[in-house]
N, C-alpha and C positions, 0 to 999 in steps of 0.2 A: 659544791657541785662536782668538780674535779676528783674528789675523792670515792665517787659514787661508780664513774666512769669502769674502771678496773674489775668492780664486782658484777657489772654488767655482761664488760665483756668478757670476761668467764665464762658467763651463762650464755653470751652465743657461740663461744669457741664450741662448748659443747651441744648444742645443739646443732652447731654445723658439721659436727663429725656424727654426731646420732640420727642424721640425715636421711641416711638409707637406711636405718634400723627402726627408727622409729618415725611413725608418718605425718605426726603433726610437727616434728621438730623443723622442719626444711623451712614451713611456715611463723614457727616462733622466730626461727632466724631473721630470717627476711623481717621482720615488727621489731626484735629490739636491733635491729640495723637502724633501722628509720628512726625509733626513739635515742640510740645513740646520738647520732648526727643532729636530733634536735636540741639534743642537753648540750651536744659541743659546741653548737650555735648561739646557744641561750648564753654560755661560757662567754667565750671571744666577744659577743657583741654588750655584754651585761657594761664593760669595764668604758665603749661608749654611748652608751645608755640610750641603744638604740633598739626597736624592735627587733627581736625573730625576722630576718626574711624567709618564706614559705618555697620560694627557689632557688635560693645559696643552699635549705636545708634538703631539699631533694637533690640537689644537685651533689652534695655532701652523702649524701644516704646510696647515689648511686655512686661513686668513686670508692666509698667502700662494701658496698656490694659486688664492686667488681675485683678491688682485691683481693677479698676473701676469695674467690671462685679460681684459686691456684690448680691448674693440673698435676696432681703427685707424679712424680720420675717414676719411668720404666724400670723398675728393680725387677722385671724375671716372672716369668711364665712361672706359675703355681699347678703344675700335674696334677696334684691330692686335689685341688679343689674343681681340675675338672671331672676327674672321676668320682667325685661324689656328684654332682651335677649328673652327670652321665647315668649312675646308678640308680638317681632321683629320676630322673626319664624314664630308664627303662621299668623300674617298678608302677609309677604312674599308668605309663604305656599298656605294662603286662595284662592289667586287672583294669583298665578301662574306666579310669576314673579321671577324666581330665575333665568332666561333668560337675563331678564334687568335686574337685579341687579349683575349678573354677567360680565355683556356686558360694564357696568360704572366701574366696579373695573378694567379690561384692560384698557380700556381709560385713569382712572387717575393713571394707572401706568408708563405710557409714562414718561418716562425721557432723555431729549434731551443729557442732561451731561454725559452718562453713553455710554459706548463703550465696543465693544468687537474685538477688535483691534488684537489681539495676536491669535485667535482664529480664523481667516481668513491667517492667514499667511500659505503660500502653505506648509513648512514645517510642518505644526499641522493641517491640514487641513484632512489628512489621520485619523489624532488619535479622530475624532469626529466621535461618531456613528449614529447622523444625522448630515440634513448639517445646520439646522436651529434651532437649541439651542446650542447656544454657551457661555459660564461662560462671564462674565465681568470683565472686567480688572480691576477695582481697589479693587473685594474681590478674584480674581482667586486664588487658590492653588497652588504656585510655587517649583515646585524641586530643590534639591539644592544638589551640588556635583555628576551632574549624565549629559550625554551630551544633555537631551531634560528638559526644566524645566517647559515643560507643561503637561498638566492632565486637562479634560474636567471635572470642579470640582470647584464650590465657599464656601469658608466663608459665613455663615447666622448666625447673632447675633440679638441676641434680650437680650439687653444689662440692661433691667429693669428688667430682672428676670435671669440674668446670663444664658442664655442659650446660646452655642456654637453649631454647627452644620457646620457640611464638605456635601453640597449635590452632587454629583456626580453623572456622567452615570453609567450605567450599562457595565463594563468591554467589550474592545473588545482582543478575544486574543494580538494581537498586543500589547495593553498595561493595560494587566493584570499585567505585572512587576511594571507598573509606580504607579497602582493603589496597589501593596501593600505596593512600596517605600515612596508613602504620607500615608499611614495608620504608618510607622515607623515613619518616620521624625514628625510627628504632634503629633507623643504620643499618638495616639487615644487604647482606650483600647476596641471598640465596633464596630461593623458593622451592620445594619440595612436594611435589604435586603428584597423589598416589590415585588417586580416579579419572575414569574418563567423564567426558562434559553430558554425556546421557549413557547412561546401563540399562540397558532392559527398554529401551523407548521412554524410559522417564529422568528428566534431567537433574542431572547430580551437580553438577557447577553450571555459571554463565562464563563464557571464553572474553576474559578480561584484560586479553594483547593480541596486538594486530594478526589480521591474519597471515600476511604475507612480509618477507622476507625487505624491509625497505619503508615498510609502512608504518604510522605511527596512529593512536589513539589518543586524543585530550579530555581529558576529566576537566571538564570549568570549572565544577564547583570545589575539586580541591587544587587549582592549577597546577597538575600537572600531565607531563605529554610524555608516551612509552611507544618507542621506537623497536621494530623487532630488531637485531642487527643480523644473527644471525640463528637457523634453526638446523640439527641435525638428527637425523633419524636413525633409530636400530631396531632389533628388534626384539628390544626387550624396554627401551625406555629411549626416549627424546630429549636433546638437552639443549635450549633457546636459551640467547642471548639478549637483553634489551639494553638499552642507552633511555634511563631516566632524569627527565629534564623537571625540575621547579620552574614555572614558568612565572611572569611579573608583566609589568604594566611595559618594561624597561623592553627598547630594540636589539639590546644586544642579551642572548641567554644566555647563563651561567653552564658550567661544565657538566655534562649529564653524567649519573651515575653507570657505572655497567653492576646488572642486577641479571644473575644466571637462575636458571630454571631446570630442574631436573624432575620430566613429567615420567614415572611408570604407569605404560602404558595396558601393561598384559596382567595387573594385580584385578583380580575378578570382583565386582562389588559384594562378596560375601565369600565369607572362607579367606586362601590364601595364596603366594605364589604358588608358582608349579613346584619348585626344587628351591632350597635354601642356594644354590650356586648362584641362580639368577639374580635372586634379591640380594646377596651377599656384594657379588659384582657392582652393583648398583649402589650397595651403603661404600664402597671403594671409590667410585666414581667421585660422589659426594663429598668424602673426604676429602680427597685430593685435591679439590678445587677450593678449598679455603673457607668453602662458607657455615662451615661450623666451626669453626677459629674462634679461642674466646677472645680475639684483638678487632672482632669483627663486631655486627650486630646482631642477636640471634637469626637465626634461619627461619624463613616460616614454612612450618609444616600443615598441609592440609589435606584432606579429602574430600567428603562431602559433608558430613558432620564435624568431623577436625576429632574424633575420639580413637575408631576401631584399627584403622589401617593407618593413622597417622602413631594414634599409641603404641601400635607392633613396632615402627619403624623405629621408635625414638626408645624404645626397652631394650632394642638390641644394641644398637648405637652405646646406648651409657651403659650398658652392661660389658659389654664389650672392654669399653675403657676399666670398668671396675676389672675385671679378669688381667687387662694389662698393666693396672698398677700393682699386682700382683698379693693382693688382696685375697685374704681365705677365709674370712665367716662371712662371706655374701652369697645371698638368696636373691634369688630373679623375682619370685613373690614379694618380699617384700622391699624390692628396688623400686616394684610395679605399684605397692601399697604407697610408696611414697608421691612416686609421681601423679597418684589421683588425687592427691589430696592440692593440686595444682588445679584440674580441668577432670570432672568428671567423665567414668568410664570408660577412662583409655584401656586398651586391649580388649576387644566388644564381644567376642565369642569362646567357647573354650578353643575351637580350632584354630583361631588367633594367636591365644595362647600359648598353645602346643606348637604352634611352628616359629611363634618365638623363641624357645626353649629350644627346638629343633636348629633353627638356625646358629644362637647363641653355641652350642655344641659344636656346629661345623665352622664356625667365623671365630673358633679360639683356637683351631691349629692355620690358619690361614695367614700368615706373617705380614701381609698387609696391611692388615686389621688387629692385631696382637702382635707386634714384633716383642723381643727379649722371652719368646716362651719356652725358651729351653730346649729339651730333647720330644719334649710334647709335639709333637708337629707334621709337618708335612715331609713327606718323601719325595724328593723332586715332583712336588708341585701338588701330588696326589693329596686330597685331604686323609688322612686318619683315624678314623672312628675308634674311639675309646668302649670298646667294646667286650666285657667278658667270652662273646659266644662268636661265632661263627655266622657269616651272611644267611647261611639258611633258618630261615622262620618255622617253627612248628603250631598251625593252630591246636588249640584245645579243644577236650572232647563237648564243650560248652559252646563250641565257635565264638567264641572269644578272642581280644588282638595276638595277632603273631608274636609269642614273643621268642629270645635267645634263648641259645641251648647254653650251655656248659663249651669250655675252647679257649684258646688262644686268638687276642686282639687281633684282628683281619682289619681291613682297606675295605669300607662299607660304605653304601647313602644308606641311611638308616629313614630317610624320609620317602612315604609313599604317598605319592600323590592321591590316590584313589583308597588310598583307607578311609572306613566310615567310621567315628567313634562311637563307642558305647550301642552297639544295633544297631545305628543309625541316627543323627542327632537329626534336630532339624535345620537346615540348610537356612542362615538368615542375612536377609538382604539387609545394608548399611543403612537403607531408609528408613526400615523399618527400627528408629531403633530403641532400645529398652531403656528406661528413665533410669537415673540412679538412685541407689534405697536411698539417700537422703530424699531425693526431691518424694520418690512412694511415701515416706513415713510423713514428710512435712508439708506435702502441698497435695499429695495425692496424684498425682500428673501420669496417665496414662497413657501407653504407647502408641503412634500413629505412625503408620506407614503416608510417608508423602504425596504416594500416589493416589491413596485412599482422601485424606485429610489434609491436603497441603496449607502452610500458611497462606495466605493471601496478600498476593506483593503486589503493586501499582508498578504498570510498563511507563518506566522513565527512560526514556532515551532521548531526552533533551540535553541531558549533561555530559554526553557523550560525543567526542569528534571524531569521524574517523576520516584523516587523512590517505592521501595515497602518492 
């Protein structure tokens, strides 16, 4: 069996570097990780002729899932490769094709192998807050020790610059308990919370921590009890404090966790921020606080579905890192190819899209977020737009997008808020939202706006304590 080991791992060495190039590899990784650790189980315990145990070999399968997930050294800002990037935007941009070039990244995200099996079963069928985004079974988030072990919630790795992420829906009462039992179990020390609790008068999350400053919540049915400690407001995003206790039959409680929360507040349920500055500030904040740390437990990212706004956030995050480890045949497409192969339909619109793109541009001269970038960068403080032409726009005799003249690189926001793409797209609410071509070709699952078609959830609030 020993001698089988080495050929193995081979084949995940290389699928773990083909990772971002190619979109089932992130997924083979992860499979022959777990098939390692059960061959080296079967090894060690063969000699005293004792079974496999099923939690030494998970247990096994994640110590080396986590080693592999090394963050590469800051070796230096790559300029070529953000001026290709740059140049990739503005052609995009020019000719108003963020349409088609969004319309090809669902197509080649189809993956026949991939199921969401677990997530149709009538028993969890309730705990979805659409009926048409559903987690995937082989990176789902499973409960453990509790009598339901599902939670509408995938693993997303992106395993070449260590980053971990839990995306998730947005809480429905119902299973607000579940969603703070995987925030304990998974060690995550962070929450990442990009919608408000109703858009439009229709409710996008249920508010799953106290209201007030002192006050605590108890979940009985998974013991545990969420203490706000502390909440602070801006005016661009909220960043609350809680003290999470496990609680027990026992008088005296054990040490609460602190579990930080960083809510934006101003991201509109469709479309995007105002300015990549704001949201940039915000992935800064986030960082600095530790809770994307790969010593930590992932972070959970959510919104209302856990796809469109949570996906933007987490493309630019790891992409980001890719441009810092100084990295030059990386593509934002197909970074984004990879991570669906995780949690269907992340990044939900082209205009999503595009301001991911947009941001990733201004967030790779910002030394915050890309230190070692060389001479690429920032002029006291000013961002840089890596730009052939000059700030001023010319439309065409087509009214078609503004694009650059000809000129010398200028100090630009290349981002406008009020651009319409391609004539006018149409403006799509997060609720509303579009199945992915797997589940259309396999199950046929057609789109339902929440407000129209909502699932049908039973008001629990028996399990609920609210302290004061």
């Amino acid at each position: 069996m020993p001698l089988v080991l080495p050929y193995i791992q081979t084949v995940v060495s290389f699928c773990r570097s083909a990772g971002g190039l190619i979109p089932a590899a992130s997924w083979m990784y992860q499979q022959l990780v777990r098939l390692i650790s059960r061959l080296m189980n079967m090894t060690e315990q063969a000699s005293s002729d004792q079974p496999p145990d099923e939690a030494t070999a998970d247990a096994t399968a994640n110590r080396l899932s986590t080693s592999c997930l090394t963050i590469p050294p800051q070796i230096g800002f790559d300029a070529e490769t953000l001026s290709r990037l740059t140049a990739e935007f503005k052609e995009i941009d020019g000719a108003n094709r963020w349409d088609e070039v969004y319309s090809k990244i669902m197509e080649e995200s189809v993956n026949p192998l991939l199921f969401s099996k677990e997530a149709r079963k009538p028993r969890n069928r309730i705990l979805n807050r659409y009926k048409n985004v559903n987690p995937y079974d082989h990176s789902r988030v499973v409960l453990s020790d509790f009598e339901v072990d599902y939670v509408n919630a995938n693993l997303v790795e992106v395993p070449s610059v260590g980053r971990r992420y839990i995306l998730s829906q947005g809480p429905l009462e119902i299973t607000s308990s579940h969603f703070w039992l995987m925030i304990w179990q998974q060690k995550s020390k962070g929450i990442i919370m990009l919608n408000g609790l109703f858009e439009k008068k229709v409710p996008k999350c249920f508010q799953y921590w106290p209201d007030k400053v002192g006050t605590t919540l108890t979940f009985n049915d998974v013991q545990i009890m969420v203490k706000l400690d502390e909440e602070v407001s801006g005016s661009v995003f909220t960043t609350r404090k809680f003290s999470v206790t496990k609680t027990s039959d026992s008088a005296v409680l054990p040490p609460g966790r602190i579990i930080t929360q960083f809510h934006y507040t101003t991201w509109p349920d469709f479309g995007a921020p105002k300015t990549p500055a704001e949201f940039l500030d915000f992935l800064v904040a986030v960082r600095e606080s530790g809770v994307l740390s790969p010593d930590v437990g992932p972070a959970i990212v959510h919104c209302s579905a856990g796809i469109g706004r949570s996906g933007t956030f987490c493309l630019v995050d790891a992409f980001l890192l890719e441009l810092g480890a100084g990295r030059q045949k990386v593509s934002i497409r197909e970074c984004l190819l990879a991570m669906r192969q995780f949690r269907m339909g992340l990044v939900q619109t082209s205009e999503q899209y595009r301001f991911a793109f947009l941001a990733i541009l201004h967030g790779a001269k910002d030394e915050r977020l890309v230190p070692c970038r060389g001479s690429a960068g920032s002029e006291n403080g000013t961002i840089v737009t890596v730009l052939d032409g000059p700030v001023e726009r010319e439309e065409n005799s087509e009214g078609a997008e503004p694009v650059a003249t000809d000129g010398d690189t200028q100090v630009e926001d290349i981002f406008d808020s009020s651009k319409v793409m391609n004539g006018g797209v149409n403006e799509k609410n997060e609720s509303d939202v579009e199945p992915d071509k797997n589940d259309l070709k396999r199950h046929a699952v057609h789109a339902e706006s929440e407000s129209e078609s909502p699932v049908k959830h039973p008001k629990t609030d028996d399990h609920v304590e609210v302290i004061e």
